[in-house]
BAVOBA-313278 format. One record per residue: x, y, z of N, C-alpha, C in turn. Coordinates in steps of 0.2 Angstrom, whole numbers, plus 2048, in hexadecimal, padded with zeros to 3 digits. Layout:
BAVOBA-313278
XYZXYZXYZ;...
This chain:
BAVOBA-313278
16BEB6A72167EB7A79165EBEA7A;160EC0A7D15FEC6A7C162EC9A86;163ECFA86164ED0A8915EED5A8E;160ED6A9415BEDBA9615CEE2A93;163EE4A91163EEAA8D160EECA86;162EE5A8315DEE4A7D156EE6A7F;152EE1A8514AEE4A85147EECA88;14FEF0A8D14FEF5A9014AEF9A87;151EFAA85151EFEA7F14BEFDA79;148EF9A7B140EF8A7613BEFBA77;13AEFAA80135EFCA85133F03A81;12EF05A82129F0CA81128F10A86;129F16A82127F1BA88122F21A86;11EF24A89119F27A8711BF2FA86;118F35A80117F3AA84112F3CA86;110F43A88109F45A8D106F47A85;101F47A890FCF49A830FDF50A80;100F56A84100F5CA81106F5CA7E;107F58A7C110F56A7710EF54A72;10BF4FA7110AF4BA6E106F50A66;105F55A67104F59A64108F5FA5D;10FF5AA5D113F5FA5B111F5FA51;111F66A5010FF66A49115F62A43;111F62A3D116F63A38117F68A36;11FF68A32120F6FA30125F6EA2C;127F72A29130F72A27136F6EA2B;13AF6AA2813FF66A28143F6DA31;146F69A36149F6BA39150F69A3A;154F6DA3C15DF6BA3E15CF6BA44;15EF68A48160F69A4E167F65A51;16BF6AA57171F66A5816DF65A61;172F5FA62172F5BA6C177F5CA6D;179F5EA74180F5AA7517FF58A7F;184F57A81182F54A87188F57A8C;187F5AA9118AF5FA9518AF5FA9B;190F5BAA0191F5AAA5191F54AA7;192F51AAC191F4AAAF18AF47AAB;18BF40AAB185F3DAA917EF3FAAC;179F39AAB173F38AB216EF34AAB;16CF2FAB0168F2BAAC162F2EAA8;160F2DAA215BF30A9C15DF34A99;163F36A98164F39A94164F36A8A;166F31A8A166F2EA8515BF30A83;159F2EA87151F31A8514FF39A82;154F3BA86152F42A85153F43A7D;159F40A7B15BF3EA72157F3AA6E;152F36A7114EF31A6F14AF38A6C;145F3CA7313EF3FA71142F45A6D;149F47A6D147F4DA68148F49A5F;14BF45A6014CF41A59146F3FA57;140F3CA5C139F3BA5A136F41A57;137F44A5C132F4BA5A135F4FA53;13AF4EA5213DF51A4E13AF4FA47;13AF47A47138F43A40130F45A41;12DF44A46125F48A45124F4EA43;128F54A43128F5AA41128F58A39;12FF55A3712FF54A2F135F4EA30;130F48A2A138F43A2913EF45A28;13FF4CA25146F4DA2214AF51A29;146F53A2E14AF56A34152F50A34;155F56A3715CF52A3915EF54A41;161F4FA42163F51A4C16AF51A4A;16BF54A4E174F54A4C178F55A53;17DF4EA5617EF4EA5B186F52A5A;188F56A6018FF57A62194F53A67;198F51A6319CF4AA6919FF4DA6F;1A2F4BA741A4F4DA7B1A0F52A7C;19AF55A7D199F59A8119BF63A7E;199F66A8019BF6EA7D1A2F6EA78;1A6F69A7A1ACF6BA761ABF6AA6E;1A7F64A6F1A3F60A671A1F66A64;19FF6CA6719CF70A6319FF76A60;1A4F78A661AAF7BA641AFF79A5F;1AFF73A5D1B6F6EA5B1B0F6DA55;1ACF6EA521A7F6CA4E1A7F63A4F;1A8F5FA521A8F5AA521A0F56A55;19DF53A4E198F50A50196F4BA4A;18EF47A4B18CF43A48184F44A46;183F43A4017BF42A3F179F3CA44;174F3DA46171F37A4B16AF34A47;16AF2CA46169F2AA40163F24A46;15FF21A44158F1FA4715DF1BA4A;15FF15A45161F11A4A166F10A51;169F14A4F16EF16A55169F19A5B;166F1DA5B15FF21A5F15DF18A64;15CF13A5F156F0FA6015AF09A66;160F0AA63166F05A68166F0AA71;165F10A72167F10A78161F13A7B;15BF12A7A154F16A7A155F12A82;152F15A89150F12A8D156F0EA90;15EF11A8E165F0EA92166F14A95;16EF13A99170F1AA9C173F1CA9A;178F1FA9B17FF24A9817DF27A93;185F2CA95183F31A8C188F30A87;189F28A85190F26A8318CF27A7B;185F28A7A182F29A73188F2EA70;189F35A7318DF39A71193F39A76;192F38A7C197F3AA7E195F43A85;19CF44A88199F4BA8D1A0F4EA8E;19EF54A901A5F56A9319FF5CA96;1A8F5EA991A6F66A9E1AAF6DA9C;1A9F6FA951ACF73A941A6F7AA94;1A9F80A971A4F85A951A4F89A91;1A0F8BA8E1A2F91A8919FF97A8B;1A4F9CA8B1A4F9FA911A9FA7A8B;1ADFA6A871B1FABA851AEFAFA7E;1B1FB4A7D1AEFB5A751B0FB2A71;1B8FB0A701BBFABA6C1B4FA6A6A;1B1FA0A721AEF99A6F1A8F9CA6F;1A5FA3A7119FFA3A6F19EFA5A67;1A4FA8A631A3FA9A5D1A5FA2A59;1AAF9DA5B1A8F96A581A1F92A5B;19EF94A5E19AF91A5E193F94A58;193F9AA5818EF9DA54192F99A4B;198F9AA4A199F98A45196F8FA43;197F8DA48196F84A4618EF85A45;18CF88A49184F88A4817FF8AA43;185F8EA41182F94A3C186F8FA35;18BF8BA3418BF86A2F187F82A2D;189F7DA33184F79A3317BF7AA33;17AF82A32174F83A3316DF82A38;170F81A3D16AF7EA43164F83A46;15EF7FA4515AF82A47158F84A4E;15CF7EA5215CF7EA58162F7CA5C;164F7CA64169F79A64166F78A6B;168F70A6F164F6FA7516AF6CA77;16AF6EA7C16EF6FA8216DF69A8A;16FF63A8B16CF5FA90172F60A96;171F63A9A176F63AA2170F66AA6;178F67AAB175F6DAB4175F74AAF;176F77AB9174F7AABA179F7FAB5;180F7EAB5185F83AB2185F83AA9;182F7BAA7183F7AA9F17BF7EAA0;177F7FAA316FF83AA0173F8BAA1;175F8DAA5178F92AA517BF94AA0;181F90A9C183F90A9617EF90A8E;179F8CA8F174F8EA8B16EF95A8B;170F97A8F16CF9FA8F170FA3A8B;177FA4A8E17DFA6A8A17FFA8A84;17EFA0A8117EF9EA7A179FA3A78;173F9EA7B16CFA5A7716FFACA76;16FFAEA7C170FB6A7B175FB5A77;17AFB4A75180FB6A7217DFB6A6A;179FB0A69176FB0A63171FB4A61;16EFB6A65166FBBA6516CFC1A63;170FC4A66173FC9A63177FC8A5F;176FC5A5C17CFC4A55176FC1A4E;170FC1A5216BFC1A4D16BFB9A4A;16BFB4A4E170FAFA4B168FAAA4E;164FA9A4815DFA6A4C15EF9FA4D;162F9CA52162F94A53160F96A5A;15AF92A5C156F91A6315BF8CA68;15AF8EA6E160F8BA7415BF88A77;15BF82A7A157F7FA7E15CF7BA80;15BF7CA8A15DF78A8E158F73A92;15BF6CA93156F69A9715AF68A9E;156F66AA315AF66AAA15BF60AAB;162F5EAAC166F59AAE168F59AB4;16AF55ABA16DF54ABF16CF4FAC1;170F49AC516DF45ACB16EF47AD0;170F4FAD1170F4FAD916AF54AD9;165F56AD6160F57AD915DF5FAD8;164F62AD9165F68ADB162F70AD2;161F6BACE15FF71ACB156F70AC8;153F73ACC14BF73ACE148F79AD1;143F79AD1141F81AD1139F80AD1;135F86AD212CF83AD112BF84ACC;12FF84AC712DF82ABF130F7CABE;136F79AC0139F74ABD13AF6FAC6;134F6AAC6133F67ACB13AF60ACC;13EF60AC6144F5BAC8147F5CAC1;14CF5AAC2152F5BABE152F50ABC;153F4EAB5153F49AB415BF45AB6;15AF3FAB715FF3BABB160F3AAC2;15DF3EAC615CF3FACC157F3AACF;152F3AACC14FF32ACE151F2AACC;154F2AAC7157F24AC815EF23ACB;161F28ACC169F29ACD166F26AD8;163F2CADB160F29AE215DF21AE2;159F1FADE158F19ADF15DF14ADE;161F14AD9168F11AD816BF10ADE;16DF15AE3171F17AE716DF13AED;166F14AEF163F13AF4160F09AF5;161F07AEC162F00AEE167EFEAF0;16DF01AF0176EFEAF1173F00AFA;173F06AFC172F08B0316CF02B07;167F00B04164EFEB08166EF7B08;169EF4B0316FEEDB02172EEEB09;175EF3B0A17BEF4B10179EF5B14;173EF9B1516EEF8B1D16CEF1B1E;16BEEFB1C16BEE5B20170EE3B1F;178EE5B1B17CEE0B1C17FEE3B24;17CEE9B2517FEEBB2B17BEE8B31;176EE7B31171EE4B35174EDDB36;175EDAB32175ED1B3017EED3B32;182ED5B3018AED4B3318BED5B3A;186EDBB3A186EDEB4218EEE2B47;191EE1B3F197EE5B4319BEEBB3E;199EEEB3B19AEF2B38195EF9B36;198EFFB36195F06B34199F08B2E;192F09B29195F0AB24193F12B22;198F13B1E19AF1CB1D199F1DB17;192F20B1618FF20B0E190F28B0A;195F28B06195F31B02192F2FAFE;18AF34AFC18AF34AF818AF3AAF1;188F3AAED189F3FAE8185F46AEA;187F4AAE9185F51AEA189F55AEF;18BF5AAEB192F61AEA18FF64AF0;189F69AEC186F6EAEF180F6DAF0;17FF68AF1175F68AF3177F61AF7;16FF5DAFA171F59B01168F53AFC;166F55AF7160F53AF4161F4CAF6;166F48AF1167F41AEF168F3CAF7;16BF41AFA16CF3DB04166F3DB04;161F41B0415CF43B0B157F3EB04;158F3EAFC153F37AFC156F33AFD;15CF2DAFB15BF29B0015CF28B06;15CF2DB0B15AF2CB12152F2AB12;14FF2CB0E147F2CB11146F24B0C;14AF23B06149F1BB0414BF18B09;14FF18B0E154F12B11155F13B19;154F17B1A152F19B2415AF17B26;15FF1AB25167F1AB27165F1CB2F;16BF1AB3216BF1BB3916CF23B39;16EF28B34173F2FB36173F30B2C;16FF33B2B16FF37B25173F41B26;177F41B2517BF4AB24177F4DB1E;174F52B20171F58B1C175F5EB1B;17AF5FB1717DF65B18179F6DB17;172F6CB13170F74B1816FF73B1D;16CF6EB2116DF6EB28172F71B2C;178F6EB2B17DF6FB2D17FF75B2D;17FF79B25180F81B2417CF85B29;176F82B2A171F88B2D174F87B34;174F80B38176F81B4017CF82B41;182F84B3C188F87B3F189F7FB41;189F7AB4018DF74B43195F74B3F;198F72B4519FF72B451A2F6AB44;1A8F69B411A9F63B3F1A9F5FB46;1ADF63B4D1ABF5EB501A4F5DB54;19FF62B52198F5EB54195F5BB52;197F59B4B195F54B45198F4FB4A;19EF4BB491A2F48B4B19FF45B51;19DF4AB5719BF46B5F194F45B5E;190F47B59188F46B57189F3EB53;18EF3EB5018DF36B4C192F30B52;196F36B56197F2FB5C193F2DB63;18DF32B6218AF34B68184F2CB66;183F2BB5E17FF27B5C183F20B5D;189F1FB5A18DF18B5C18CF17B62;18EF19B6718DF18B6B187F15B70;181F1AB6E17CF18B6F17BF10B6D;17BF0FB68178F09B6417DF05B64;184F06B67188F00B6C185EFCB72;183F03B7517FF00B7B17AEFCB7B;176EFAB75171EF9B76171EF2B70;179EF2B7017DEECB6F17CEEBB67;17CEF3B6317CEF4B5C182EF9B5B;187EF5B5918EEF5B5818EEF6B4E;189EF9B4D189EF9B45184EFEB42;185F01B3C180F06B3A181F09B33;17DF0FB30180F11B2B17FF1AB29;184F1CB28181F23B26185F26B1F;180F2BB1E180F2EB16180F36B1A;18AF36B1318BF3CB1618BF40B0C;187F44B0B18AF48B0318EF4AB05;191F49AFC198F4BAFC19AF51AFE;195F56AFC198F5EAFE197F60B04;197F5BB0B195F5CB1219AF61B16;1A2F60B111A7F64B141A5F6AB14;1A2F6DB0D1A4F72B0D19CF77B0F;198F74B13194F76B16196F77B21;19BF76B2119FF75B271A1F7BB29;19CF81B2E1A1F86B2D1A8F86B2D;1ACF84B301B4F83B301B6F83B2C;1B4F7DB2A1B7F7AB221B6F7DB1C;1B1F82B1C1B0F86B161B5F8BB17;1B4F90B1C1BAF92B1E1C2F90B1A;1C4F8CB1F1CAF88B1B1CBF86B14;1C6F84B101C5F83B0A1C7F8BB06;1C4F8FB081C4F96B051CBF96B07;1CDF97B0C1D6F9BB0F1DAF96B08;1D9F90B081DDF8AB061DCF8EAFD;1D7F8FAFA1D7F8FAF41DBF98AF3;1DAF9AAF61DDFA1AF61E4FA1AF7;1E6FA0AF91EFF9EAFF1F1F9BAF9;1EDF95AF61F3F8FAF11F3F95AEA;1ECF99AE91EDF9DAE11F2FA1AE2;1F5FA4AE91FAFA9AEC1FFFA7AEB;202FA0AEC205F9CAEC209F9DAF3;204F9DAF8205F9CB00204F95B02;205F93B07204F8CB0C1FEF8EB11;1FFF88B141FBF86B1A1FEF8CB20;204F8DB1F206F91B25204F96B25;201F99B1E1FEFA0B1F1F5FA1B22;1F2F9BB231ECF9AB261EBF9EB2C;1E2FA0B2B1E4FA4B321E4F9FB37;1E3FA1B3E1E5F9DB441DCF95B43;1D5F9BB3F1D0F97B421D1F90B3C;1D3F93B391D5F8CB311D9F88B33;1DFF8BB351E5F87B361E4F82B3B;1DFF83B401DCF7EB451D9F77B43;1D3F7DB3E1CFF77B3B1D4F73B36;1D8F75B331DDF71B2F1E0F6BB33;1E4F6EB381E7F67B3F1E3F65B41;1DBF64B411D7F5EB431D6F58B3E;1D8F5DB381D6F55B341DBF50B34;1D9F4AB301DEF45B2F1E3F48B2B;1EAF44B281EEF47B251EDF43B1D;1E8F3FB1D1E6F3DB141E0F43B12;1DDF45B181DAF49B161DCF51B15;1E0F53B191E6F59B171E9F59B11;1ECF52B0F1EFF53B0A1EAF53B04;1E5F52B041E0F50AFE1DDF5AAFD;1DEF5EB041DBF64B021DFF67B00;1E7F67B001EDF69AFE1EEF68AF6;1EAF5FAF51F2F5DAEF1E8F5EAE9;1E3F5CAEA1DFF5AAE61DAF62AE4;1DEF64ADF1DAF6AADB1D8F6BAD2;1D2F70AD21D0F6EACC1D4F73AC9;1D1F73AC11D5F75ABD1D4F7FABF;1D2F7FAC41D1F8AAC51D5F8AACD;1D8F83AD01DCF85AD41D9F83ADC;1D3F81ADB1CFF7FAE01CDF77AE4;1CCF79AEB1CCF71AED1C6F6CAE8;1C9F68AE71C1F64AE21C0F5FAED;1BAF62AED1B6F60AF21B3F58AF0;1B2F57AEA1AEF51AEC1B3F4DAE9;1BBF4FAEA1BFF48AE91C1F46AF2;1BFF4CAF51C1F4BAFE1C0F46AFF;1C0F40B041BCF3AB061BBF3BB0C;1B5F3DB0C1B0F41B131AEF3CB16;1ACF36B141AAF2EB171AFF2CB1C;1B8F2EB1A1BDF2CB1F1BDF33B23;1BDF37B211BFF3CB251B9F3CB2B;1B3F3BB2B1AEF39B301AEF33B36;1B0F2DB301B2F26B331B8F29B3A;1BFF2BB371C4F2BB391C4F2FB41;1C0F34B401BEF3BB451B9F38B4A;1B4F35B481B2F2FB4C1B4F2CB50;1B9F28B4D1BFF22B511C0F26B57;1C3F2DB541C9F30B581C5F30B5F;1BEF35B5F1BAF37B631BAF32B69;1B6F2BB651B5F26B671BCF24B6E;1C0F25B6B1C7F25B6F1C9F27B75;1C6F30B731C8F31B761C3F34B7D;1BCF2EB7B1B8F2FB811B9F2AB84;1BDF25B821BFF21B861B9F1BB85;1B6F1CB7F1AFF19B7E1B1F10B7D;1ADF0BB801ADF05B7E1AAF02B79;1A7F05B731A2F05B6D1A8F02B68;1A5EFCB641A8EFAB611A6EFDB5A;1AAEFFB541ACF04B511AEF00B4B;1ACEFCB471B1EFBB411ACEFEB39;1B0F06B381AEF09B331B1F05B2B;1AAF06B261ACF02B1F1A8F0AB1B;1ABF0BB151ADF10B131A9F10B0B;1A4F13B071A2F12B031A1F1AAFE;1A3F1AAF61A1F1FAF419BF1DAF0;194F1EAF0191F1DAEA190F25AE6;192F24ADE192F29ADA190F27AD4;198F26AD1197F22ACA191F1BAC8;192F19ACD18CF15ACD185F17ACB;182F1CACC17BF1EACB17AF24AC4;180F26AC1180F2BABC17EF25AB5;17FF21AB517DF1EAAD17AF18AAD;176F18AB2173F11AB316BF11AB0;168F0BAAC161F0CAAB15FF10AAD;15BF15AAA156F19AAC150F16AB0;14DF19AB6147F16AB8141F18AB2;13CF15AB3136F16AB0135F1EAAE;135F22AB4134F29AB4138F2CAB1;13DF2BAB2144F2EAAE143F2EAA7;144F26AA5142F25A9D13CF28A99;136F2AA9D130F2CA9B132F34A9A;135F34AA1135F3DAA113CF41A9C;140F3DA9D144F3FA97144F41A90;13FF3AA8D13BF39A88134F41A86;133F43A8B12FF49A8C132F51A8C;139F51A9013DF56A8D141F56A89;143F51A84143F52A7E13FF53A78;13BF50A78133F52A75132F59A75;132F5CA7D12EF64A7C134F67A7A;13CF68A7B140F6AA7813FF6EA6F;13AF68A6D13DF69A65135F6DA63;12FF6BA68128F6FA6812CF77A69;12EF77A6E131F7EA70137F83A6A;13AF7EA6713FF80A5F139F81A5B;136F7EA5B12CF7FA5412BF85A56;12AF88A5C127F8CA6012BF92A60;131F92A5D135F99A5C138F99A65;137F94A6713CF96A6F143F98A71;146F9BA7414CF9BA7514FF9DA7C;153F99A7E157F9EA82154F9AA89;14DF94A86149F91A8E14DF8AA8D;149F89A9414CF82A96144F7DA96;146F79A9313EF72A9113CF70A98;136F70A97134F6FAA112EF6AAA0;12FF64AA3128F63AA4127F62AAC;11EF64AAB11BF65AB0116F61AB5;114F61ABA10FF5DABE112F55ABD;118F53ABD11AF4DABC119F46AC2;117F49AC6116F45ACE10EF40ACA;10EF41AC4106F3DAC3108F3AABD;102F36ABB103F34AB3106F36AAF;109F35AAA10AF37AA4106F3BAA0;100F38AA00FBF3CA9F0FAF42A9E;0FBF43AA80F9F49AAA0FFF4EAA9;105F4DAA610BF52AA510AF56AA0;10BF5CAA210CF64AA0113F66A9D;113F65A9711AF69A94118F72A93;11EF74A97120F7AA96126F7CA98;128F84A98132F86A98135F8AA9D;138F8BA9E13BF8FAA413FF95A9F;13DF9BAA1142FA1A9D14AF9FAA2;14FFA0A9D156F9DAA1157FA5AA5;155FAAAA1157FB1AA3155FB2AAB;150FAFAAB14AFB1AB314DFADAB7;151FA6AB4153FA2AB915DFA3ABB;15CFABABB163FACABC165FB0AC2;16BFB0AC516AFB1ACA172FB4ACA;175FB8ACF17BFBCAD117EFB7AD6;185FB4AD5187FAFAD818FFB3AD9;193FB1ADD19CFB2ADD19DFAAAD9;1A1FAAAD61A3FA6AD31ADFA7AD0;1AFFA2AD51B8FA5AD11BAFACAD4;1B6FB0ADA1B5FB6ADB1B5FBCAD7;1AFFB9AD21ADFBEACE1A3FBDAD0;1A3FC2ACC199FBFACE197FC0AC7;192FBAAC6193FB7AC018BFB3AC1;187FB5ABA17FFB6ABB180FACABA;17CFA8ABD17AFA0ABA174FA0ABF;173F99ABD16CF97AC016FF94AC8;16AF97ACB16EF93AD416DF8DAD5;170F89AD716CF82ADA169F81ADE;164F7EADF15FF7EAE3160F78AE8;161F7CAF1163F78AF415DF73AFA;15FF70AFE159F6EB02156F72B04;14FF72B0514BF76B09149F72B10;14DF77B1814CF74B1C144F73B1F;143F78B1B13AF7BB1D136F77B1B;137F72B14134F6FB0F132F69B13;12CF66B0E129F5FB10130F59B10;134F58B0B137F54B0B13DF53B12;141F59B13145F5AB1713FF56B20;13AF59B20135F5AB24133F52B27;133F4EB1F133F46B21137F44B23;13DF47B23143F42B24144F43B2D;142F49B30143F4DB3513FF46B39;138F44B37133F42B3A136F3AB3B;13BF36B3813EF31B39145F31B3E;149F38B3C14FF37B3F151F33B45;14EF38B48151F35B53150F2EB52;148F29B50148F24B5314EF1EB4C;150F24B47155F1DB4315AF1DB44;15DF22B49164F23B4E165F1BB50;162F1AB53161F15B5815CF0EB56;158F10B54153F08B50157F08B4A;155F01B49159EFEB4114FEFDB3E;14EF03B39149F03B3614DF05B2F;150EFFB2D153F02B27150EFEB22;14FF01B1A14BEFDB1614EEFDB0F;14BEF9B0D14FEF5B0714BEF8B00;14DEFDAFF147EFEAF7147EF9AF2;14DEF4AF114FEF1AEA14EEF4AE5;14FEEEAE0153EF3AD914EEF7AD6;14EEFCAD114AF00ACD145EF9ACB;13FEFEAC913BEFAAC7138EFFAC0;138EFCABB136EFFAB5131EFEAB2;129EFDAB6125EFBAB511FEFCAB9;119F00AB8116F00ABB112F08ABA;10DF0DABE10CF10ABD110F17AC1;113F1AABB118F20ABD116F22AC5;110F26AC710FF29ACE110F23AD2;111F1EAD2113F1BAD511CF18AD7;11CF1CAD3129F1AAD212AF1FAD3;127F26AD512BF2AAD7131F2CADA;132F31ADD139F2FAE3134F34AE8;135F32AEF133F35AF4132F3DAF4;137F3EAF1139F47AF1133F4AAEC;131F48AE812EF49AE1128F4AAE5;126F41AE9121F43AEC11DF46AF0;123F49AF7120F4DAFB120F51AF8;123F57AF4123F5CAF011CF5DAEC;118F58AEA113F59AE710FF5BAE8;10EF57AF1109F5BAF4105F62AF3;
């Protein structure tokens, strides 16, 4: 019996016509590897450079590195062979090869990395992540440029949260399908909330340091209370104005005998909080001291005794491997819910109140690619290897004008050096590419403004249903893409 992943993986995808262009020439080497958290398309992005590759000359070879940076370090990897390519063309995940999150970053792994590559001979090496693994691929270049070591580095941009985009690189892939993913489960939940009529339900969802994936699907699914954390950073909102701004809405919509709602808080909302940023910073400083909570100043130590105590204990006990709060394991959904209750309480409010708690994440990193995804994917790997023909190095694979046909797509690169920027990092300052956060000023944030006040209160919630993989690309966009195009 055939399945739908059987017919996923046969389907066709196009490239633009300025691609389709690529010469013939001498055999090429090329290594892949896959760098950080998933996002749907990536398996395409291995599709078009293994196409492009056998169009340049049948004897070219792709050469994948297994788990991610380390594959490349550890020399561990595999020729990548048609029909393996053919099994997951137009699927999710990066379980082709495999991902991790290691950086290289020292003289030690950048001189085994020039060694592997200088063996194995590679003509080029492409690099699929964010914002940090394209940042590592600049690195790699330069370290190779000066060491005279001619293998070309090309990064393509990966993320589902949106955040690495720029006016050359109008979305980062995974991003469109990972929102729509998310935004058919939320709009599911916006009528079960309509239809049960006695539940609020508390939606985190993905995104550290940017507020992208919220504010699209808030503009898919019309929630009662979408949270924008550069909002929140630019007006100085305090945890408890958040707090009496989402009870001031219960309330309302009690009255008016809507005992039920839902709101999208992203993950990284805490650390947009002045207080809580604050506190975050004392908390990670004091614990590498090997201090306590006692040493906090008086304004932390405040904010500290307002929270719940799972949520204190999760700032205390849950750190990453450099000593620091991992923020997006917090549960912001309860810490909101719970701070609600309390308020509610202590207004002496008669709003009936029963919060239900959801994270959506993992769900939308490996899911079928949408159409757009699949297409666009298929077109950053493709120009990756025009760009290795082309003597490139050191860029990231960009295609352009994407809001329209196929057609109409413009392949071109991003110098990584131009897209670098002075950051503190680990309190050091340390050059990477910045993430690009919401724009309050922008068309998108601008639509969301024009719906808010009346979704507070009206249930104008919408149901986008599942991906559709079919149809004329300008028309499957994601909202963001599209006011953006304007």
């Amino acid at each position: 019996m055939k399945t739908l992943t059987d017919e996923r993986a046969k389907e066709s995808v196009r490239v633009c016509p300025d691609l389709d262009k690529v010469s013939k020439g001498s055999p090429l080497r090329v290594g892949v590897l896959f760098s950080g958290g998933p996002a749907p398309g990536g398996n395409n992005v291995v599709a078009g450079l293994f196409d492009a590759l056998h169009k340049v000359n049948k004897e070219s070879i792709l050469i994948g590195f297994l788990g991610g940076p380390s594959g490349l370090l550890e020399e561990k990897f595999r020729i990548l062979e048609k029909f393996e390519i053919d099994t997951v063309r137009n699927l999710g995940g990066f379980d082709l090869l495999g991902t991790g999150r290691t950086k290289i970053t020292t003289e030690e792994q950048f001189a085994l990395t020039k060694a592997v590559i200088q063996k194995l001979q590679l003509d080029g090496l492409v690099i699929i992540g964010g914002d940090d693994s394209n940042t590592n691929a600049y690195f790699i270049h330069d370290y190779l440029k000066k060491n005279e070591v001619k293998c070309r580095v090309i990064g393509i941009p990966k993320t589902i949260d949106g955040d690495l985009k720029s006016s050359e690189v109008e979305i980062s892939f995974g991003f469109d399908t990972a929102s729509k993913t998310y935004s058919e489960i939320i709009g599911n939940i916006c009528i079960d909330a309509k239809s049960s009529l006695k539940y609020w339900h508390f939606i985190k969802l993905m995104g550290r340091t940017a507020s992208h994936v919220t504010l699209e699907c808030a503009l898919q699914t019309s929630p009662n209370i979408a949270l924008i954390g550069e909002e929140i950073s630019q007006k100085k909102w305090t945890l408890k104005e958040l707090v009496s701004q989402i009870a001031d809405c219960v309330e309302k919509r009690a009255s008016l005998g809507k005992n039920y709602g839902v709101i999208l808080i992203p993950e990284g909302t805490i650390e947009f909080i002045p207080e809580v940023k604050v506190l975050i910073k004392e908390l990670n400083r004091l614990i590498e001291e090997g201090k306590g909570t006692s040493d906090l100043t008086s304004e932390a130590k405040d904010c500290f005794n307002e929270l719940p105590k799972d949520i204190q204990n999760q700032l205390l006990e849950d750190r990453d491997s450099h000593g620091n709060v991992q923020v997006s394991h917090i549960e912001t959904e309860k810490l909101f819910s719970r701070m609600v209750a309390s308020e509610l309480k202590r207004r002496g409010s008669k709003a009936k109140f029963n919060p239900v708690h959801h994270f959506f994440g993992y769900e939308g990193r490996c899911s079928f690619p949408s159409e757009f995804d699949a297409n666009y994917c298929y077109n950053l790997g493709y120009n990756a290897i025009r760009l290795i023909q082309s003597q490139k190095s050191g860029v990231m694979s960009v295609i352009q004008n994407v809001a329209k046909d196929v057609t109409d797509w413009k392949p071109a690169f991003l110098d990584l050096e131009k897209a670098l920027v002075e950051e503190e990092r680990g309190g050091k300052i340390k050059k990477v590419i910045a993430k690009s956060l919401v724009d309050l000023g922008g068309p998108v944030f601008k639509a969301f403004l024009e719906e808010r006040e009346k979704n507070r209160i009206e249930d104008n919630y919408k149901r986008p249903g599942p991906i559709q993989f079919s149809g004329p690309l300008k028309n499957l966009i994601t909202k963001t893409l599209e006011l953006e195009s304007f």
